[in-house]
C-alpha positions as CSV (number, residue, x, y, z in Angstrom):
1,X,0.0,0.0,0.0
2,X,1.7,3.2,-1.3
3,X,0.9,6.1,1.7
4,X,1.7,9.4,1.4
5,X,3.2,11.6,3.9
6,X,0.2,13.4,4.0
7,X,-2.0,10.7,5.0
8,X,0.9,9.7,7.6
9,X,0.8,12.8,9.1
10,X,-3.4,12.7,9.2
11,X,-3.3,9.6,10.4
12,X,-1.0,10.0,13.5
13,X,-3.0,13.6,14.2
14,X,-6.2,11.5,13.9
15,X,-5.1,9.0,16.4
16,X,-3.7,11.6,19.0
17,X,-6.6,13.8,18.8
18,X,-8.4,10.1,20.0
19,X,-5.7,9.6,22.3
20,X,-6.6,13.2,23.8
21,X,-10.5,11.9,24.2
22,X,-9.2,9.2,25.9
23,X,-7.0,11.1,28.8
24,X,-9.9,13.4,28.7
25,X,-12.0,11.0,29.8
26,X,-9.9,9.3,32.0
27,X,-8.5,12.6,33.6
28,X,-10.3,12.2,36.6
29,X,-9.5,9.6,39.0
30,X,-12.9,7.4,39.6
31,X,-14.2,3.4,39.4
32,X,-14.7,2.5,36.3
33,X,-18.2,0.6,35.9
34,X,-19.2,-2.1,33.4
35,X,-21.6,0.1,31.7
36,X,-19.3,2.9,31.2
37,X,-16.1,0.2,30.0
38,X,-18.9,-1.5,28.0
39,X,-19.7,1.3,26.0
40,X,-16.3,2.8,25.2
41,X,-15.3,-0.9,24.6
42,X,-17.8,-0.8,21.7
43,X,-16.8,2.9,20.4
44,X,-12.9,1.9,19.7
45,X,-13.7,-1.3,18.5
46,X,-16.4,0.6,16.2
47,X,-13.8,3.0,15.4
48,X,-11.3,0.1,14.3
49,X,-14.0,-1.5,12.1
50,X,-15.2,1.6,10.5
51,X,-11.1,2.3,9.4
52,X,-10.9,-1.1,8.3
53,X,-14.0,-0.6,5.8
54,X,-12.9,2.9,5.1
55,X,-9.8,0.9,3.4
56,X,-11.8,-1.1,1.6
57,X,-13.9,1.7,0.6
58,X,-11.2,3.5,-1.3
59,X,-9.6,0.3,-3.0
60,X,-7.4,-1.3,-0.6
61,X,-9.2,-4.5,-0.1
62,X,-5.9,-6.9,0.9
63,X,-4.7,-3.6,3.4
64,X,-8.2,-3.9,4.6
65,X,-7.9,-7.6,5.1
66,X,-4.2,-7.2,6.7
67,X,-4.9,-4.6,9.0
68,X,-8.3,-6.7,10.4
69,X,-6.3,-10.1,10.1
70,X,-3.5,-8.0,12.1
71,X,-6.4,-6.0,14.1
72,X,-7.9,-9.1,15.7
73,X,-4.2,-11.0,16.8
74,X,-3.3,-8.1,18.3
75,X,-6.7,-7.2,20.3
76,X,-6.3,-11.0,21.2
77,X,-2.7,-10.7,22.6
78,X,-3.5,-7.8,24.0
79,X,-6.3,-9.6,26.3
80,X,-3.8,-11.9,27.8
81,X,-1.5,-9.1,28.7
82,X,-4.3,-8.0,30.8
83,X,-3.4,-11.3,33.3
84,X,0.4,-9.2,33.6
85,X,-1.8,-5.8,34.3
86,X,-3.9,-7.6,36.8
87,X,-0.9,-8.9,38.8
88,X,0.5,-6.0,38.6
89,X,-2.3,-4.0,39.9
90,X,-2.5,-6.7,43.1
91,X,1.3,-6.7,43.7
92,X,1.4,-2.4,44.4
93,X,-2.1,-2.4,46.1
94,X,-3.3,-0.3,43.4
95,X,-6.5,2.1,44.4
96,X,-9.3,1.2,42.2
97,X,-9.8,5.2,41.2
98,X,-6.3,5.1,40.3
99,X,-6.4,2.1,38.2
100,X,-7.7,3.8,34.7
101,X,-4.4,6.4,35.2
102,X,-2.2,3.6,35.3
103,X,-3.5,1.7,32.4
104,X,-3.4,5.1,30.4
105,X,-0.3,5.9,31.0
106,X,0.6,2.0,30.3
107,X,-1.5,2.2,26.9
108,X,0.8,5.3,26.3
109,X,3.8,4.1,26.7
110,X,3.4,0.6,25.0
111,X,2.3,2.8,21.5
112,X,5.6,4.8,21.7
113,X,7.4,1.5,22.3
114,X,5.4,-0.5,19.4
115,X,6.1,3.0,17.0
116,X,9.5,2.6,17.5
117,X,9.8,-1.2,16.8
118,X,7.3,-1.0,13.8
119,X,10.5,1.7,12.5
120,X,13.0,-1.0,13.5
121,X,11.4,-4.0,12.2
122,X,10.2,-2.1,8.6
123,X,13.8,-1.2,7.9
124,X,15.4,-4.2,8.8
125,X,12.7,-6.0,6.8
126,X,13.3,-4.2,3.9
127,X,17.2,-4.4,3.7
128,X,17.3,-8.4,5.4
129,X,14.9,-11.0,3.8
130,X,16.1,-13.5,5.3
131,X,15.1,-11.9,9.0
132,X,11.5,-13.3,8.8
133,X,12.8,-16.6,9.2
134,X,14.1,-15.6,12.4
135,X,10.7,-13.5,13.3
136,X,9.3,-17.5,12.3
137,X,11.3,-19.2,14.4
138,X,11.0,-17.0,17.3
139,X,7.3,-17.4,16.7
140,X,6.8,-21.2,16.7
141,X,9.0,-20.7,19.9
142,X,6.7,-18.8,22.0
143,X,4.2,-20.6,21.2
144,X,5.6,-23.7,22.1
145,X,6.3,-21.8,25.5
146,X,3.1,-21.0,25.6
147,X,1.8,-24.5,25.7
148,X,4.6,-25.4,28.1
149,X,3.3,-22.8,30.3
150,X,0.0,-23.8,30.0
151,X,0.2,-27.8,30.3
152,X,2.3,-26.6,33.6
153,X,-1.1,-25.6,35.4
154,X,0.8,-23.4,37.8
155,X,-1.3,-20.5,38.3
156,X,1.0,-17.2,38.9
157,X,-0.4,-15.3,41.7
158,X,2.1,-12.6,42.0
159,X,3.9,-10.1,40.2
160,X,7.9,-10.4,40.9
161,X,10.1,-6.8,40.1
162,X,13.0,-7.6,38.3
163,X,16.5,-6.4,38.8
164,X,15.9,-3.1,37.2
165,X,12.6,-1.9,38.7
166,X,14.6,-3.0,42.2
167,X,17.7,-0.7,41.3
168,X,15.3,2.0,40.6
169,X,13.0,1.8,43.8
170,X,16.9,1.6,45.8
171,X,18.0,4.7,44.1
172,X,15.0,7.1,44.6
173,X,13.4,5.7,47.1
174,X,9.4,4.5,47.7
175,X,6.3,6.2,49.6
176,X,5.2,4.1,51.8
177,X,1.7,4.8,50.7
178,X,-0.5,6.7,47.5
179,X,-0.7,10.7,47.1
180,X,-3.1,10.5,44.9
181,X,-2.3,11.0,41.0
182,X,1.1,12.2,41.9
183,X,4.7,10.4,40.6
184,X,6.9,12.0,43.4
185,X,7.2,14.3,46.8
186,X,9.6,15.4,49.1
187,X,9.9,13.4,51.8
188,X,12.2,14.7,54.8
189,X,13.7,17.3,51.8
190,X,14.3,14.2,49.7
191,X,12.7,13.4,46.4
192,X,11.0,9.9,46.1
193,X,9.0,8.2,44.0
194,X,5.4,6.8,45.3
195,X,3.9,3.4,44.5
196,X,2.4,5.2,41.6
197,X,5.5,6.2,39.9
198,X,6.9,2.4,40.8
199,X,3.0,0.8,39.3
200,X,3.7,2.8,35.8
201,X,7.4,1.6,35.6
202,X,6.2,-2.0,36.0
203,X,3.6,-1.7,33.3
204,X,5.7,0.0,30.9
205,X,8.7,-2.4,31.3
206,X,6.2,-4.8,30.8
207,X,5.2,-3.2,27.2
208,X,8.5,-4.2,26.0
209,X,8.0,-7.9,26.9
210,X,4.5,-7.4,24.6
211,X,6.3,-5.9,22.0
212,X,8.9,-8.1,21.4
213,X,5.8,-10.5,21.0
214,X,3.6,-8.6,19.0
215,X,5.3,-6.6,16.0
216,X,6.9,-10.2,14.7
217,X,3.6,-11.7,14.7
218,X,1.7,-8.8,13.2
219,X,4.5,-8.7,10.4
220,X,3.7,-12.3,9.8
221,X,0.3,-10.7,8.5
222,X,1.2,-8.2,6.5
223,X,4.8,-6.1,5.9
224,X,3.1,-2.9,5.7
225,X,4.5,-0.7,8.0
226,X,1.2,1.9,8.0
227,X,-1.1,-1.3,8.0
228,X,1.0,-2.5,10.8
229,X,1.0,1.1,12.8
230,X,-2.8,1.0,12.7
231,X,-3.5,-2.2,14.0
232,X,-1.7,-2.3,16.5
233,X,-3.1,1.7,17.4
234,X,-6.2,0.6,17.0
235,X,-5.8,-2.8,19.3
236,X,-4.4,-0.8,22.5
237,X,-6.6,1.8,22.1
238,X,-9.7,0.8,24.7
239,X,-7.7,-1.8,26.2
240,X,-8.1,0.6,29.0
241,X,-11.7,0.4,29.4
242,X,-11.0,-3.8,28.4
243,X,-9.6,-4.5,31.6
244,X,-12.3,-3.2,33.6
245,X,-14.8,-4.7,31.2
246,X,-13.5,-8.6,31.5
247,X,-11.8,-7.8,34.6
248,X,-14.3,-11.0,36.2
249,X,-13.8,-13.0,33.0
250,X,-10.3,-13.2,32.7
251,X,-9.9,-16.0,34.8
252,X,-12.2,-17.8,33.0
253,X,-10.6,-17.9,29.9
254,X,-8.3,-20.9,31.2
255,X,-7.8,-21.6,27.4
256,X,-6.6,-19.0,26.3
257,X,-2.6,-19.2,26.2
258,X,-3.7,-22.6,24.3
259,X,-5.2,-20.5,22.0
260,X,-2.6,-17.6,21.4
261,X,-0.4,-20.7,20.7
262,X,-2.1,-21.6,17.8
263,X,-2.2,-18.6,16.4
264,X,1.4,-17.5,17.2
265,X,2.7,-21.1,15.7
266,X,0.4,-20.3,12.7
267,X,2.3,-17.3,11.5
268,X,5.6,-18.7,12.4
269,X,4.8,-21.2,10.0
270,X,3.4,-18.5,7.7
271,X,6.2,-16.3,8.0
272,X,8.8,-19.4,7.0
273,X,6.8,-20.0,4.1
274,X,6.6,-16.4,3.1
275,X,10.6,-16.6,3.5
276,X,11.1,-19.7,1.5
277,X,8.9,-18.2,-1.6
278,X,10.5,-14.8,-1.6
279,X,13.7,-17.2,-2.2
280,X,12.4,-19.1,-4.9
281,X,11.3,-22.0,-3.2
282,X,7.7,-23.5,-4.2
283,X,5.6,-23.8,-1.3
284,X,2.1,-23.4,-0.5
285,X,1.4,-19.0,0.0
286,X,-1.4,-18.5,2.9
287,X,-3.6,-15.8,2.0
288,X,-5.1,-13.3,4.4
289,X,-8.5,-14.1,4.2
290,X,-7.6,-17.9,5.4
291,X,-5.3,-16.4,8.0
292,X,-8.2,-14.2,9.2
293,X,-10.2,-17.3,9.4
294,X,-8.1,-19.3,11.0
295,X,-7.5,-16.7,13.9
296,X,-11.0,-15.9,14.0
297,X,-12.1,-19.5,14.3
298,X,-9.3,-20.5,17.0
299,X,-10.5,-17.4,19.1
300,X,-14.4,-18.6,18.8
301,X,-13.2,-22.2,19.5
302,X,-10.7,-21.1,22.7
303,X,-13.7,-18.9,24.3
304,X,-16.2,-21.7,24.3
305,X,-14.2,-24.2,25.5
306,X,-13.0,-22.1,28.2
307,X,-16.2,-20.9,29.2
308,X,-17.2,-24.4,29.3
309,X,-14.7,-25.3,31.2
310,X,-14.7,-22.3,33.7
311,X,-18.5,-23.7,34.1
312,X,-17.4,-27.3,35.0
313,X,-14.3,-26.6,37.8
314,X,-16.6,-23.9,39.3
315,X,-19.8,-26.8,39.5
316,X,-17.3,-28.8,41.2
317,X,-16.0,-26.2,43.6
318,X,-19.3,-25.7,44.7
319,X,-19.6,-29.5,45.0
320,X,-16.6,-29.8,46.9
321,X,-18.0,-27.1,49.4
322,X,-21.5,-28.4,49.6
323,X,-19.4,-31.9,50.7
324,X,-17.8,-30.4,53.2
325,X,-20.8,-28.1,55.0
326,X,-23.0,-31.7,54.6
327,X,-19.6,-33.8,56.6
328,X,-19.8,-33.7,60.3
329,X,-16.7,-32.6,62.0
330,X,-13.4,-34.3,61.6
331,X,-12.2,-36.7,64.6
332,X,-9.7,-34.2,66.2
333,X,-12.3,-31.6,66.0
334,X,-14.7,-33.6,67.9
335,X,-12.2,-34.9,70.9
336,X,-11.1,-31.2,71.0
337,X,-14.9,-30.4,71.7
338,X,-15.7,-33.0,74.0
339,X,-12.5,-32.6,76.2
């Protein structure tokens, strides 16, 4: 897709000006509620379909394939990064009227990251073929960690700091508690950070894990860098209002990793393919609409069975506890009583 300059320019203005809606909206510290992360959910997902039509409207049916193909992996990645967020927000403590600022900030920080590895990735791209069999490889890789991961059944149920968010907290120093929306005070004439500060640290070191995921994957969909700047744009933006939205449901998608590992391993293989065509090699060329399908169908597939499943351990939870309430007490239990 040959873009302009001009329509680069619009673009980026277009998306900050929606980036500006969102702070605005989220300028004041308060709960979220499911209505009001129900309805923005809708509005940037709306807003993401009606660009994706607007390419097709003009004559840029395969960018309009790419950039839903690269739309919906990313929106689905971006999902499971939510378990990180979530961990996050438990380990620090985080006040729930301070929750949206942090995942702004985050949402932030992840598009500056992504912008500057979409650059990185589009030149290297286009001077080093051969690099998308490494971006394969790496692929099929985490998604075999993934499944590893996931077979493992060890649920994570804390966030640990690595070395460098450790170094950081020693060198300024921490708050013992929240001032409100503010990053730093002065503290016996000393200037510290406060949990805040330490909360969006976390979640933008974080962004780089994500990224290193993401921009691979995406350019196993399409190697056009504006196509690959919108999607994922369009993908973080709302994730905000996401997280408050499925907040409850994210544990229930116990499938889930399973499924990212499909899709992952998917365009690994794609990308390898794409690699050994562009060298001459015959093989079989996956085209966007089947990719689209097949990410579409293992998403649809991974949410049902999850659900399903989510339905099943929680029957027989309650089971369990309605065992347990029915049993009289245990032995020791009753000597202890009757002595």
């Amino acid at each position: 897709m040959d873009v302009s300059w001009t329509v680069w320019v619009l673009t980026i203005v277009g998306l900050s000006t929606l980036i500006a809606v969102d702070f605005f909206i989220g300028r004041k510290p308060h709960d979220v509620s499911t209505k009001e992360a129900g309805i923005w959910t809708i509005v940037w997902i709306a807003l993401a379909v009606l660009f994706g039509a607007g390419l097709a409207v003009v004559g840029e049916s395969q960018a309009s394939g790419e950039f839903f193909a690269g739309f919906i992996t990313e929106k689905s990645l971006s999902v499971d990064n939510l378990f990180v967020f979530v961990l996050i927000m438990a380990k620090f403590a985080v006040p729930s009227q301070l929750q949206q600022r942090v995942l702004l900030i985050g949402v932030l920080i992840a598009l500056v990251l992504r912008a500057i590895f979409i650059a990185a990735g589009a030149a290297v791209i286009a001077n080093f073929s051969w690099v998308f069999y490494i971006f394969g490889a790496f692929l099929i890789y985490t998604a075999w960690k993934l499944i590893q991961e996931a077979r493992a059944d060890e649920e994570e149920d804390d966030f640990e700091e690595n070395r460098l968010l450790k170094s950081i907290e020693h060198r300024f120093g921490v708050a013992d508690k929240y001032h409100g929306t503010k990053l730093f005070i002065r503290n016996n004439g000393k200037r510290i950070m406060t949990p805040l500060m330490v909360v969006m640290l976390a979640i933008g070191m974080t962004d780089v894990l994500f990224a290193v995921d993401s921009i691979p994957a995406i350019f196993g969909l399409t190697q056009d860098p504006y196509i690959v700047f919108t999607a994922n744009a369009f993908a973080l933006m709302g994730l905000r209002q996401l997280y408050f939205l499925i907040g409850g449901l994210l544990k229930k998608l116990v499938h889930l990793s399973y499924g990212l590992s499909v899709i992952l391993g998917f365009i690994g293989v794609k990308l390898v393919l794409h690699a050994l065509h562009e060298n001459g090699v015959h093989v079989p060329v996956v085209s966007i609409p089947f990719s689209l399908a097949v990410i579409c169908g293992v998403l649809v597939i991974t949410t049902i069975t999850s659900l399903i499943a989510s339905k099943k351990m929680a029957a027989a939870e309650a089971e369990k506890d309605a065992k347990a309430e029915t049993a009289g007490p245990s032995d020791e239990e009753s000597k202890s009583v009757n002595s």
